[in-house]
N, C-alpha and C positions, 0 to 999 in steps of 0.2 A: 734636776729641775722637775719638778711636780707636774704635772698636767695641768692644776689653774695658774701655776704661774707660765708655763708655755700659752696657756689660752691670751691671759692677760695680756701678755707683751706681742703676739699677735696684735689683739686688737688697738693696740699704742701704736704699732708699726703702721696700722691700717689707717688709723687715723693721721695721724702724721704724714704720711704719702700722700694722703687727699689733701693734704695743705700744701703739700709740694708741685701735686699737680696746677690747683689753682692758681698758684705764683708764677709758674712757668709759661705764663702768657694765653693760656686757656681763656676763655671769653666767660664773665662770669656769669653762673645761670641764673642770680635772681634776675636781671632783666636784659638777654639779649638784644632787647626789642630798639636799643638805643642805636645798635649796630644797622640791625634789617633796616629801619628808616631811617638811616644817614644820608644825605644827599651826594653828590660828584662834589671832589674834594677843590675848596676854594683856595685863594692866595692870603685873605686877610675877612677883618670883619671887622665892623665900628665897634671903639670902647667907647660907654656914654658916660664913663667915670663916676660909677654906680658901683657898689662892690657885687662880686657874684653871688647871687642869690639861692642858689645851692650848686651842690656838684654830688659826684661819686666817681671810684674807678670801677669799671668793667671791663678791664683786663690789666697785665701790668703795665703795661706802657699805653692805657689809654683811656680816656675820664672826659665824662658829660660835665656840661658846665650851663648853669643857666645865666645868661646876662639881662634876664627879664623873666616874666612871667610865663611866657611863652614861647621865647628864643633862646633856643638849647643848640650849641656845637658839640661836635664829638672830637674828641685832640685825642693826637697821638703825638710821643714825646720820645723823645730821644733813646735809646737803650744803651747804659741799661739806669733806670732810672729809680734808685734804692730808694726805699719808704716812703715811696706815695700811697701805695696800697692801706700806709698807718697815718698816715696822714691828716690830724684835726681839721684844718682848713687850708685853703690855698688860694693865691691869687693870681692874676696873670698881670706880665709885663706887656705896655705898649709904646708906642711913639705916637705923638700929635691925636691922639684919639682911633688909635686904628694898631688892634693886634694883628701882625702878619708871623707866618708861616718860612719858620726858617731862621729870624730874624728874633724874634719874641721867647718869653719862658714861662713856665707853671714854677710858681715861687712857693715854698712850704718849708715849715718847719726851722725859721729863725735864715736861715743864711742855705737852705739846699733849691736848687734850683734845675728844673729841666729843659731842653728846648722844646718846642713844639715844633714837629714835622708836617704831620698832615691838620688839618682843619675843615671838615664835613659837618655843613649845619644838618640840624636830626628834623624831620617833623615831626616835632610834636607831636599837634593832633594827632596824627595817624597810631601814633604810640602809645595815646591816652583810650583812642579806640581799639586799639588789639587788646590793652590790658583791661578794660570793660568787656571785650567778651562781642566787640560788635564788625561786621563784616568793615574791612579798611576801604575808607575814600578814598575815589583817585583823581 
């Protein structure tokens, strides 16, 4: 083996393992901020049968979800909960107008589905101001 093909497959390896990290439940770092301003975790929250207005995961088993413009929960789902992290879009399950905890799921990708466990709505604002750069409201 050559020296640049040992260099090479190092750096394969190296990347590779950082993928590995990040999948293994690591919190991810483009935006912690969803976690720090989570609130105490609730039992349920109203669906106004509106679809959700965006999401992301930031971590593997856990993904912001806006149900408004400005009402953002943070879920955590089941483990272990395969291809969310790849996941196009997703929706959640409710009853009568109300997603509960335990009981409900994050539906993606044709037929896969996870439960939700916890449910902590995020503030927002607070999160729109760390990421501006401005001292957080309390």
């Amino acid at each position: 083996m050559t020296p640049r093909t040992s260099l090479s497959l190092a750096a394969l390896l190296a990347v590779a393992l950082t993928g590995c990290a990040n999948k293994a439940g690591d919190v991810d770092t483009r935006n912690p901020r969803y976690i720090q301003f989570a609130g105490a975790p609730v039992e349920s929250f109203p669906w106004v049968g509106s679809p959700i207005e965006r999401w992301w995961d930031v971590a593997s088993e856990k993904l912001v979800v806006w149900t408004g413009v400005d009402t953002v929960y943070l879920l955590t789902v089941q483990a272990p909960c395969l291809e969310l992290t790849v996941a196009q879009g997703v929706s959640l399950t409710h009853t009568a107008g109300v997603v509960n905890r335990g009981f409900d799921y994050v539906e993606f990708g044709g037929h896969k589905r996870c439960q939700i466990v916890e449910i902590r709505p995020v503030d927002y604002k607070r999160v729109r101001e760390a990421e501006a750069g401005k001292p957080p409201s309390q």
